[in-house]
N, CA, C and O atoms as CSV, one atom per row, in Angstrom:
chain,resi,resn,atom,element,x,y,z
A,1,UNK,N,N,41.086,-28.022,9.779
A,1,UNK,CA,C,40.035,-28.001,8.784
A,1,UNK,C,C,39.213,-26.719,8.962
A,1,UNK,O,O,39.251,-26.077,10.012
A,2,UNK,N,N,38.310,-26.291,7.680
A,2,UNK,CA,C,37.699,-25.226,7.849
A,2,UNK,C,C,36.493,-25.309,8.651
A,2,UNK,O,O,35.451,-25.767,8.182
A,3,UNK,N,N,36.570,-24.973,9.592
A,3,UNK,CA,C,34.947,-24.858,10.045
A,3,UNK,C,C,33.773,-24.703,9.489
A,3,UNK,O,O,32.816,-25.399,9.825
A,4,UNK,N,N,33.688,-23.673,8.470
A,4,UNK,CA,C,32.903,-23.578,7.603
A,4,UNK,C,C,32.659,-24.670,7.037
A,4,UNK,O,O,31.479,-24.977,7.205
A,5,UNK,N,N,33.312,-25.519,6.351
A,5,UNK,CA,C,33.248,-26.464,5.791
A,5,UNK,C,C,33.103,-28.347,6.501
A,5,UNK,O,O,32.662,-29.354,5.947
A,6,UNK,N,N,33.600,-28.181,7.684
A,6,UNK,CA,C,32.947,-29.158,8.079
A,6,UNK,C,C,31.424,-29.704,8.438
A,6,UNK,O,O,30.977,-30.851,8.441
A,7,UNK,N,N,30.751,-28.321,8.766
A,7,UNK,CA,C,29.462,-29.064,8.808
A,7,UNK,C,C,28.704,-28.832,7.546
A,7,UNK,O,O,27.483,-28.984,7.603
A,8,UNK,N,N,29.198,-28.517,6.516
A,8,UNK,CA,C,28.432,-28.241,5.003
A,8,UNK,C,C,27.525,-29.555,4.758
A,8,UNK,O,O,26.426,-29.608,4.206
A,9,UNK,N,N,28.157,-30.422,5.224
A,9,UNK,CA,C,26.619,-31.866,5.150
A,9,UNK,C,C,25.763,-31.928,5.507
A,9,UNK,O,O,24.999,-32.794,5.083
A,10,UNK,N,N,25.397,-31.090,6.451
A,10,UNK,CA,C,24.436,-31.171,7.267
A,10,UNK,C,C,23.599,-30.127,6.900
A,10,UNK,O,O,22.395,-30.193,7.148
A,11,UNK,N,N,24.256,-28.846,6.147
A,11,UNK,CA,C,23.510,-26.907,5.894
A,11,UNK,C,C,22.449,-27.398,5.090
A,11,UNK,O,O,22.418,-28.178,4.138
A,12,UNK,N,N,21.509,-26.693,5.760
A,12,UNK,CA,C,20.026,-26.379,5.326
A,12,UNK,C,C,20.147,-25.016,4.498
A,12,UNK,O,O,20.293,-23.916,5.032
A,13,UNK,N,N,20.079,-25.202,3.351
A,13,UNK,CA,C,20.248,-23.527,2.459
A,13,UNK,C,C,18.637,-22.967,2.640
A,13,UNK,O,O,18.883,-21.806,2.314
A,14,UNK,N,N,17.803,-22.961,2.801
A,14,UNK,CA,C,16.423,-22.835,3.261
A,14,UNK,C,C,16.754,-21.955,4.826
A,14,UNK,O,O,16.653,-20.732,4.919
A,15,UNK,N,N,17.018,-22.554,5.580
A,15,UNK,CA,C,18.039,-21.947,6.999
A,15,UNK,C,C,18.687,-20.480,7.089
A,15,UNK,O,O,18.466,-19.509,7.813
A,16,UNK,N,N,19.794,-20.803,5.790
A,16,UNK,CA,C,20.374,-19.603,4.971
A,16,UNK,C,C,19.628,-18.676,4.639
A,16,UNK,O,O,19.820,-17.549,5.095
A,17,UNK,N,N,18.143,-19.063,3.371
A,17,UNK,CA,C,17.751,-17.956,3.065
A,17,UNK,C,C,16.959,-16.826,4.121
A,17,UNK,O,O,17.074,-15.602,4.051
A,18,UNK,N,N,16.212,-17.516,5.011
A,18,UNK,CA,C,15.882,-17.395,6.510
A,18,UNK,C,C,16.594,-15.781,6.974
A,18,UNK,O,O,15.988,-14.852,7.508
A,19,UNK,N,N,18.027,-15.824,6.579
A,19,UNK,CA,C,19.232,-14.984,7.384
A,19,UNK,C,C,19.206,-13.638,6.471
A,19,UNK,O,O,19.489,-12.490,6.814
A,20,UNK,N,N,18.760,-14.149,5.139
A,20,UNK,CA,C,19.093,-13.372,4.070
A,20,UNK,C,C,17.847,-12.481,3.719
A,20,UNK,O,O,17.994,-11.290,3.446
A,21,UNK,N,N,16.583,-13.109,3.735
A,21,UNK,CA,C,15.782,-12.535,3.620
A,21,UNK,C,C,15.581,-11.729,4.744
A,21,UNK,O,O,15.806,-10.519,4.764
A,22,UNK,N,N,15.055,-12.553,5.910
A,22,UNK,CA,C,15.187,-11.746,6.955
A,22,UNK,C,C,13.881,-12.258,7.690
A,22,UNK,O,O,13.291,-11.774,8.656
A,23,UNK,N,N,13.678,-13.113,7.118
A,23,UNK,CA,C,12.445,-13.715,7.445
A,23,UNK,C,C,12.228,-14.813,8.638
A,23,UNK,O,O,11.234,-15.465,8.957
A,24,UNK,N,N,13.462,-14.761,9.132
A,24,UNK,CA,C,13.943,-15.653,10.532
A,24,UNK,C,C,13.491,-14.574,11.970
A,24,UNK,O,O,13.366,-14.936,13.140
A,25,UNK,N,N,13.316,-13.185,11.400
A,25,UNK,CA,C,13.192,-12.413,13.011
A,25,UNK,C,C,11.179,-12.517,12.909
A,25,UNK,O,O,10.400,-12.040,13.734
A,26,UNK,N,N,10.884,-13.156,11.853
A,26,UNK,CA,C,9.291,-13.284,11.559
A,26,UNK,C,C,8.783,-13.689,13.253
A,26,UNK,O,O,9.135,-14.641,13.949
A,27,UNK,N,N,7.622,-12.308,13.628
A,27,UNK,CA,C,7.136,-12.178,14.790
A,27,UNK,C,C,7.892,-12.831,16.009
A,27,UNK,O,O,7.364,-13.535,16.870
A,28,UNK,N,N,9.359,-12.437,15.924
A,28,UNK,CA,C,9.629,-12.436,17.406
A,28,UNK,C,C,10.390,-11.030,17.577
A,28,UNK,O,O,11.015,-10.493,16.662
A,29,UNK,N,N,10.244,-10.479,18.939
A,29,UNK,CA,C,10.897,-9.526,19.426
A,29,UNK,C,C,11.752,-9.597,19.964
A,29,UNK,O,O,11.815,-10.426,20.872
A,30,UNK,N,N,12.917,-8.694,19.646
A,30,UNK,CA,C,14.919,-9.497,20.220
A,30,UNK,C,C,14.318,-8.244,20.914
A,30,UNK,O,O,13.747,-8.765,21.872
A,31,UNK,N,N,14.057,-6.640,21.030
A,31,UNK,CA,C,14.032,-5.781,22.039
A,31,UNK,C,C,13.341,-6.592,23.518
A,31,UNK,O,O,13.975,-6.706,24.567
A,32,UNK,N,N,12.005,-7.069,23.317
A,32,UNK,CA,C,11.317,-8.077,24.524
A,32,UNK,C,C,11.820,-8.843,25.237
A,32,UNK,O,O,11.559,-8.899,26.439
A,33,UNK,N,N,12.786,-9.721,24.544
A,33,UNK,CA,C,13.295,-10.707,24.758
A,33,UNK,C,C,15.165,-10.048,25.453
A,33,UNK,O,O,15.306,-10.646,26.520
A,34,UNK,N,N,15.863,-9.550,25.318
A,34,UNK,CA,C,16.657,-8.951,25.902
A,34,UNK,C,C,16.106,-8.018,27.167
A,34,UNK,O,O,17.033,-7.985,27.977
A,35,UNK,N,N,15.478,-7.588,27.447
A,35,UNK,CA,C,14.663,-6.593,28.432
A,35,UNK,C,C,14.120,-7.668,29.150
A,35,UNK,O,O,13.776,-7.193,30.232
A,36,UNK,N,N,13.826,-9.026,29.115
A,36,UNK,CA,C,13.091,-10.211,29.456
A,36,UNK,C,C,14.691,-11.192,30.751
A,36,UNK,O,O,14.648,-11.917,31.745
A,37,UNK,N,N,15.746,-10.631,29.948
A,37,UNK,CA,C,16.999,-11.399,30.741
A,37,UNK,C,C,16.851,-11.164,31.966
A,37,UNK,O,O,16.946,-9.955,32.180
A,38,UNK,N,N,16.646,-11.808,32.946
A,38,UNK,CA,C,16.912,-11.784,34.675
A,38,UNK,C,C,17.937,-12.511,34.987
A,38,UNK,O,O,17.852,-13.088,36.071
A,39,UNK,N,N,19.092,-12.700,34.245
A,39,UNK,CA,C,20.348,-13.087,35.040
A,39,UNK,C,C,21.227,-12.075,34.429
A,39,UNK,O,O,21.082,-11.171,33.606
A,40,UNK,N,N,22.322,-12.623,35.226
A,40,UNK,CA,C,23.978,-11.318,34.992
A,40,UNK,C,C,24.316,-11.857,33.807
A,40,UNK,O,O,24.617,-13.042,33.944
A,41,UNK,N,N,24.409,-11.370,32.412
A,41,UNK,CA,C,25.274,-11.778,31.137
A,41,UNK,C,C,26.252,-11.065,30.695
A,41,UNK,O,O,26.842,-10.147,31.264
A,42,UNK,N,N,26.448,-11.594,29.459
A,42,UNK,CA,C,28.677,-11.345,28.898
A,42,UNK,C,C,26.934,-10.608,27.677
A,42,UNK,O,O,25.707,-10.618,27.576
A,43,UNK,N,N,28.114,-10.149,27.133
A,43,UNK,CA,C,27.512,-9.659,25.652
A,43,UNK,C,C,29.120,-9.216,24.830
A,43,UNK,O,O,29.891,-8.266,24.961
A,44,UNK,N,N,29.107,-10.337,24.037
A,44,UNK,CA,C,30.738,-10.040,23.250
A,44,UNK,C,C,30.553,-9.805,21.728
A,44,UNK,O,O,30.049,-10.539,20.878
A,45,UNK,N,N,31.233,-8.290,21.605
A,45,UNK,CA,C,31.022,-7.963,20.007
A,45,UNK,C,C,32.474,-7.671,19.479
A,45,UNK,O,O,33.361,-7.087,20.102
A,46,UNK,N,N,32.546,-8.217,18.146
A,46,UNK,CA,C,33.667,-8.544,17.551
A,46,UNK,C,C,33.431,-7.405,16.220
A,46,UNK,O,O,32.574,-6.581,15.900
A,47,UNK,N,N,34.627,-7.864,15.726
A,47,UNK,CA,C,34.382,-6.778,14.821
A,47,UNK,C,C,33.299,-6.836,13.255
A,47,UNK,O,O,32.855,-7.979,13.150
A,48,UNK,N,N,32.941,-6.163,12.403
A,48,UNK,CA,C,32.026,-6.331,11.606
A,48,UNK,C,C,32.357,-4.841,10.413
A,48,UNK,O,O,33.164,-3.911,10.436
A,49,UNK,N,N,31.328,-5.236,9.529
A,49,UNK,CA,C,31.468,-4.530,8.508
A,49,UNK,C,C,30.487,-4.593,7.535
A,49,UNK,O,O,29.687,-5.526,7.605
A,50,UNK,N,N,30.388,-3.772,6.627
A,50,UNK,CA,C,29.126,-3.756,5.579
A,50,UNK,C,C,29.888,-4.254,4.227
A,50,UNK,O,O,31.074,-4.134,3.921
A,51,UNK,N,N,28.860,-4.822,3.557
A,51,UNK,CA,C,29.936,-5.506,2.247
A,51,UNK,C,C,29.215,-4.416,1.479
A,51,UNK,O,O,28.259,-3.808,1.958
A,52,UNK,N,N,29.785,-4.157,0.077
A,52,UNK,CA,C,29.699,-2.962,-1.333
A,52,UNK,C,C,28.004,-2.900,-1.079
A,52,UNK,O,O,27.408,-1.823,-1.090
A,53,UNK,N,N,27.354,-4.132,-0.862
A,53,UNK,CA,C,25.746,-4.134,-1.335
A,53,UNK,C,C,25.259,-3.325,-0.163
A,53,UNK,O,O,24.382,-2.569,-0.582
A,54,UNK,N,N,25.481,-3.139,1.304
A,54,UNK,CA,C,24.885,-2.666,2.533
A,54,UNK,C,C,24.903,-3.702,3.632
A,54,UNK,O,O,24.496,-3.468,4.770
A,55,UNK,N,N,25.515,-5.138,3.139
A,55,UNK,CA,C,24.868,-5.955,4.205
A,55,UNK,C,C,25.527,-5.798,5.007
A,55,UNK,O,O,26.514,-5.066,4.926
A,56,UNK,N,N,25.267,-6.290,5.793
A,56,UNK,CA,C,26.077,-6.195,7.662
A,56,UNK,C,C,26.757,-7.448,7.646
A,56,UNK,O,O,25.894,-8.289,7.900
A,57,UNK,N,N,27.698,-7.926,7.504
A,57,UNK,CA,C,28.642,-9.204,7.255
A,57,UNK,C,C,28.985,-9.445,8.940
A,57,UNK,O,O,30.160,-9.664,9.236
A,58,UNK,N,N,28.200,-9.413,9.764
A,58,UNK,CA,C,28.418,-9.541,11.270
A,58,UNK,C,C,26.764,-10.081,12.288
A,58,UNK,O,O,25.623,-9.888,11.868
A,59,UNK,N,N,27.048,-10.623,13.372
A,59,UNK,CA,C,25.455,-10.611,13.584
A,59,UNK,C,C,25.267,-8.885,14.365
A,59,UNK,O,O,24.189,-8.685,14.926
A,60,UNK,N,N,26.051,-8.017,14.366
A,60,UNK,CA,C,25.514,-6.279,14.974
A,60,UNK,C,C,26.703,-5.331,14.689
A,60,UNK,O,O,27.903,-5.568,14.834
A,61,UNK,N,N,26.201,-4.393,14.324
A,61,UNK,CA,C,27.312,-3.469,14.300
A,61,UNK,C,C,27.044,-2.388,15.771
A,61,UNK,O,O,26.296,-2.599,16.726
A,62,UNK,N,N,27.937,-1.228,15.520
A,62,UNK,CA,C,28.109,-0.925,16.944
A,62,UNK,C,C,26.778,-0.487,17.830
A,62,UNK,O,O,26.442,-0.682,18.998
A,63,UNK,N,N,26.067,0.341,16.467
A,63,UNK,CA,C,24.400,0.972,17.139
A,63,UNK,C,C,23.775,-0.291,17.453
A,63,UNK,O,O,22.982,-0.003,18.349
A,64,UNK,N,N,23.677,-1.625,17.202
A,64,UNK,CA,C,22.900,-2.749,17.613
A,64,UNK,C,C,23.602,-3.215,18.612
A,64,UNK,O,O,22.904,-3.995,19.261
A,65,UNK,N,N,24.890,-3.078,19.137
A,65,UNK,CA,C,25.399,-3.820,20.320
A,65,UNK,C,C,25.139,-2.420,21.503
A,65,UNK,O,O,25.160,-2.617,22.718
A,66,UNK,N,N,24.987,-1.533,21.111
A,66,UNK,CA,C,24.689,-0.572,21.868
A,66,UNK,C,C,23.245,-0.582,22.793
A,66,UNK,O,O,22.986,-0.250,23.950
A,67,UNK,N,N,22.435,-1.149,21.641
A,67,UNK,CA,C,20.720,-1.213,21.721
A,67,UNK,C,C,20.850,-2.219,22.435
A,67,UNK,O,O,20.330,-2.038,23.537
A,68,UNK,N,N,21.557,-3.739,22.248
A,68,UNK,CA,C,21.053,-4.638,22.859
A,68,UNK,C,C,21.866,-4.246,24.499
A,68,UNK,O,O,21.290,-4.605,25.525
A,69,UNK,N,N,23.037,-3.595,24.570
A,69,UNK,CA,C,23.485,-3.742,25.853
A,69,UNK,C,C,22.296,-3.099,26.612
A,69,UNK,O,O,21.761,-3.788,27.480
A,70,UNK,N,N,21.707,-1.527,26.314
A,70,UNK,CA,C,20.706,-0.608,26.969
A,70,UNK,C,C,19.842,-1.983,27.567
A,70,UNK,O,O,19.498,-2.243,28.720
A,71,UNK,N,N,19.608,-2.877,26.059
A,71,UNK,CA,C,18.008,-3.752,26.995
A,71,UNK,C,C,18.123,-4.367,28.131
A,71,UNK,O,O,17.240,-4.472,28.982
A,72,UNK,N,N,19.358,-4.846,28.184
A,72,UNK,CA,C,20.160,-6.267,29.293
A,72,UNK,C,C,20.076,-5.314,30.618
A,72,UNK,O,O,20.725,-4.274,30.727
A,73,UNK,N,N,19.508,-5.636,31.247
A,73,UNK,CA,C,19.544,-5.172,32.908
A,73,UNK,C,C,21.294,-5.375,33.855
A,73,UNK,O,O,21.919,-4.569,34.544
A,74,UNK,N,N,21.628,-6.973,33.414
A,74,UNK,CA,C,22.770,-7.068,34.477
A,74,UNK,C,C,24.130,-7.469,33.123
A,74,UNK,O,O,24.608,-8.595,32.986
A,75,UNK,N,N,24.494,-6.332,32.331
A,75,UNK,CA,C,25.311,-7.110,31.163
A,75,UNK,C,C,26.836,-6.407,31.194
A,75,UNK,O,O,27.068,-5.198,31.177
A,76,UNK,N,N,27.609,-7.274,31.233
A,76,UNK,CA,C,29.363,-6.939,30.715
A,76,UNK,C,C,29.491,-6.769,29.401
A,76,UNK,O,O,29.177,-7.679,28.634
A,77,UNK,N,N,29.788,-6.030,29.123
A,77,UNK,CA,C,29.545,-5.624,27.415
A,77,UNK,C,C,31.422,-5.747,27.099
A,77,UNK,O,O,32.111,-5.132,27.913
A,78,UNK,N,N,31.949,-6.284,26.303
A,78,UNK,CA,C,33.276,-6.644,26.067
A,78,UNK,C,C,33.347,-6.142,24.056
A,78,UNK,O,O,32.429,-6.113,23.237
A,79,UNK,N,N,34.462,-5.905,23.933
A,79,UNK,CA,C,34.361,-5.473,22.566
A,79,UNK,C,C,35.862,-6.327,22.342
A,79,UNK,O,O,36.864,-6.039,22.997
A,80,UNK,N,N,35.841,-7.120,21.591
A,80,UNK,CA,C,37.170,-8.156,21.149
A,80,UNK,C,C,37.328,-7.823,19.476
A,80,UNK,O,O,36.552,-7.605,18.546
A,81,UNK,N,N,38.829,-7.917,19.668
A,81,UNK,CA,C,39.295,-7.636,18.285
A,81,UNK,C,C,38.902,-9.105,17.444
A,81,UNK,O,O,39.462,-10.126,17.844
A,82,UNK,N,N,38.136,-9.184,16.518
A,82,UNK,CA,C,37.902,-10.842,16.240
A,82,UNK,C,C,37.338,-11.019,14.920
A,82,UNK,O,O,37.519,-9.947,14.342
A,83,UNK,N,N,36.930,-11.576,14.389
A,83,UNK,CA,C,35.760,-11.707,13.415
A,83,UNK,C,C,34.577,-12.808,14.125
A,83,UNK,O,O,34.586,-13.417,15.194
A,84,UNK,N,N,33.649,-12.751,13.081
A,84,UNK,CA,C,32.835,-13.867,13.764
A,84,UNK,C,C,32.473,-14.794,14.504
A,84,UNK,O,O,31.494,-14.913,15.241
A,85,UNK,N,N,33.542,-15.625,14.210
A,85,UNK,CA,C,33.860,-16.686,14.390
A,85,UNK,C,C,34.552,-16.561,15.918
A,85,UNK,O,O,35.515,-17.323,16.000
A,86,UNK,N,N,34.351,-15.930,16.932
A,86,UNK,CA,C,35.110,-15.760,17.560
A,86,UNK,C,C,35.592,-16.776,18.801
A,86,UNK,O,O,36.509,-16.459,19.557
A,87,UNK,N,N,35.102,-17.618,18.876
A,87,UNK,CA,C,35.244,-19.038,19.700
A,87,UNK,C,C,35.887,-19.761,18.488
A,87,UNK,O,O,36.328,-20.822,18.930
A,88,UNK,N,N,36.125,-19.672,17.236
A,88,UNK,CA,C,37.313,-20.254,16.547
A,88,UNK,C,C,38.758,-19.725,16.585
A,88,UNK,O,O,39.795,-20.225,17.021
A,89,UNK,N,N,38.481,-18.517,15.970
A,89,UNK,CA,C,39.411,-17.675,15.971
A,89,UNK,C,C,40.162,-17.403,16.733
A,89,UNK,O,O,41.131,-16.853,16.210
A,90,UNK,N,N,40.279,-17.560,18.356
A,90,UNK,CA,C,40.729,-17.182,19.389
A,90,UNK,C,C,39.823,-18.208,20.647
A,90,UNK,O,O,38.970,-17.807,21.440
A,91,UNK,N,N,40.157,-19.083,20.542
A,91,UNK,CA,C,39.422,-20.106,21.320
A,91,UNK,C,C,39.784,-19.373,23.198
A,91,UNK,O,O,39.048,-19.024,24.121
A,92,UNK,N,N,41.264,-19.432,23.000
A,92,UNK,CA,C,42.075,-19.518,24.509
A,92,UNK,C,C,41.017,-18.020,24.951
A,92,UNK,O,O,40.314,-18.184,25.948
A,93,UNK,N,N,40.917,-16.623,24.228
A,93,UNK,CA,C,40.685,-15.607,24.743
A,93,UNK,C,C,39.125,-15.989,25.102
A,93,UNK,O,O,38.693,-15.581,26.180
A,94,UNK,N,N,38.232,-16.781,24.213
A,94,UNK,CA,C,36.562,-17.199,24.263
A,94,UNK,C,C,36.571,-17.668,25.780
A,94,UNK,O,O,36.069,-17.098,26.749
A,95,UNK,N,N,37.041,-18.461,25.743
A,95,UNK,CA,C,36.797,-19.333,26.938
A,95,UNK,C,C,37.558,-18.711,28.144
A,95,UNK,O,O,37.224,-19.276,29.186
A,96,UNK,N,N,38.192,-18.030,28.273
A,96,UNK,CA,C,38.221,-16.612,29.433
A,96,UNK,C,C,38.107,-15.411,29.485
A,96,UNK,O,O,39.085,-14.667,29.550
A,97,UNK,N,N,36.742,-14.949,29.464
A,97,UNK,CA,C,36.507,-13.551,29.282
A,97,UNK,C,C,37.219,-12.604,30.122
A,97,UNK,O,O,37.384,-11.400,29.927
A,98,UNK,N,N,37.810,-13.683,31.557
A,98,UNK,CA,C,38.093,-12.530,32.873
A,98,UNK,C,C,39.291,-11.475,32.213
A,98,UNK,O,O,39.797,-10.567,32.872
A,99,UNK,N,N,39.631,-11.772,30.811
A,99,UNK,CA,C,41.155,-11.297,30.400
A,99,UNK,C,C,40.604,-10.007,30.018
A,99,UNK,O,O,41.085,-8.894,30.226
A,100,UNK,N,N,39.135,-10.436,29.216
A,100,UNK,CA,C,38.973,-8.704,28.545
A,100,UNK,C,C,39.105,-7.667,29.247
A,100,UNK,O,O,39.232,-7.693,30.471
A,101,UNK,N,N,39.086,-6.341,28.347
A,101,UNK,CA,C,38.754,-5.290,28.755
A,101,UNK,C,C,36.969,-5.051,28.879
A,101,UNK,O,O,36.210,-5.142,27.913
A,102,UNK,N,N,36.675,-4.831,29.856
A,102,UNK,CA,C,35.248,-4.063,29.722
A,102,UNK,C,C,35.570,-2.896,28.921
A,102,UNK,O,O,36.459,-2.061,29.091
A,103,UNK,N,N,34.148,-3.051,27.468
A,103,UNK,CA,C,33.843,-1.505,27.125
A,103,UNK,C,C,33.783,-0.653,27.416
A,103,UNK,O,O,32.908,-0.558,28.276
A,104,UNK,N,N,34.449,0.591,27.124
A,104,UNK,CA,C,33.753,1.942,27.906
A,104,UNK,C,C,32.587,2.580,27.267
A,104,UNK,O,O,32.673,3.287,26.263
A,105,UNK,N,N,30.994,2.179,28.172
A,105,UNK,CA,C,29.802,2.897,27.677
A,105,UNK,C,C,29.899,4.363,27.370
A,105,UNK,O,O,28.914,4.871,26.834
A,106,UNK,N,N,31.011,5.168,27.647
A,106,UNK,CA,C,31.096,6.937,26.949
A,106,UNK,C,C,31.531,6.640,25.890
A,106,UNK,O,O,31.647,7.645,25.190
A,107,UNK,N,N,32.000,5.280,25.148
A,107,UNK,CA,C,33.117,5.443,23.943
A,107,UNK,C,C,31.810,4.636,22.443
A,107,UNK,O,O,32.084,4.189,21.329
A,108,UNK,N,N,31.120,4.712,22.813
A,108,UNK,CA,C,29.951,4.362,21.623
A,108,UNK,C,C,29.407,4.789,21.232
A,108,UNK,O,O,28.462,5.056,21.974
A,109,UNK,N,N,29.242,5.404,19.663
A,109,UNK,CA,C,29.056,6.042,18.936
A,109,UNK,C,C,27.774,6.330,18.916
A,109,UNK,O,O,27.101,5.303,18.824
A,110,UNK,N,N,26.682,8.028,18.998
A,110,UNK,CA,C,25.680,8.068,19.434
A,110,UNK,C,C,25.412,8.265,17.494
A,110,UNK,O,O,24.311,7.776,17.243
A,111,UNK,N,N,25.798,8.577,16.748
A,111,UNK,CA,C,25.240,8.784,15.595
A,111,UNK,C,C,25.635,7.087,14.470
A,111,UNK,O,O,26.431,6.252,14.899
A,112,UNK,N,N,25.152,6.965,13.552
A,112,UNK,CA,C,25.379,6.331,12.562
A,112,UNK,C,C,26.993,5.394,12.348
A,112,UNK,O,O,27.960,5.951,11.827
A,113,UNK,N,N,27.056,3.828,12.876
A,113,UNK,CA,C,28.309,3.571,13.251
A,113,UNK,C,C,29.016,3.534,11.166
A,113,UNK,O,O,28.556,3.214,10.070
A,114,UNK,N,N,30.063,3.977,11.617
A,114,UNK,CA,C,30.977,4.059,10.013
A,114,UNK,C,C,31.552,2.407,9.998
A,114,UNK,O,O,31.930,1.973,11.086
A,115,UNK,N,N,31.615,1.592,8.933
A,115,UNK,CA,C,32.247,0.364,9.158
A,115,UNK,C,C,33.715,0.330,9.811
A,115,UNK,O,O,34.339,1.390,9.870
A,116,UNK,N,N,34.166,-0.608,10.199
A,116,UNK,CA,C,35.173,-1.338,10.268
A,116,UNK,C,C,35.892,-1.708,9.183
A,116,UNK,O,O,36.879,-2.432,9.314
């Protein structure tokens, strides 16, 4: 079954607009709050893209997985071929990271990332 579609009984479209507007990051700081982590973390970015309008059809593209790795003090930064969904999509690879490759921090783009 579609994932998407199984929990549609339950979607709050209010929730949704939240994502869309943008009105969900209303007075909190993700820079604070990443710089705030005191344990060792994974940070896994999959792939993403901008749709015709500008949106970012991903939760970061590469300059935001870049920003958030800088904040993380103790972080494995992993880059998986995937879409979103990536604990669907590839359950076996989710649930053992020891397989990835670590990113290489020289290989991230210092100017303006081009989509996927």
């Amino acid at each position: 079954m579609n994932e998407i579609f199984r929990g549609l009984n339950t979607y709050d479209p209010c929730f949704g607009d939240t994502f869309y507007t943008n009105s969900w990051n209303t007075g909190f700081d993700h820079a604070e709050t990443l710089a705030n982590i005191q344990v060792p973390a994974v940070l896994i970015h999959t792939n993403w893209s901008y749709n015709a309008d500008g949106i970012l059809m991903a939760a970061m593209d590469d300059k935001d997985a870049e920003r958030a790795r800088s904040l993380i003090n103790d972080v494995q930064f992993f880059k998986v071929d995937s879409g979103h969904g990536f604990h669907f999509e590839k359950p076996g690879d989710f649930s053992d990271p020891a397989g990835f490759q670590e990113a290489d921090p020289s290989n991230t783009p210092s100017s303006p990332p081009t989509p996927n």
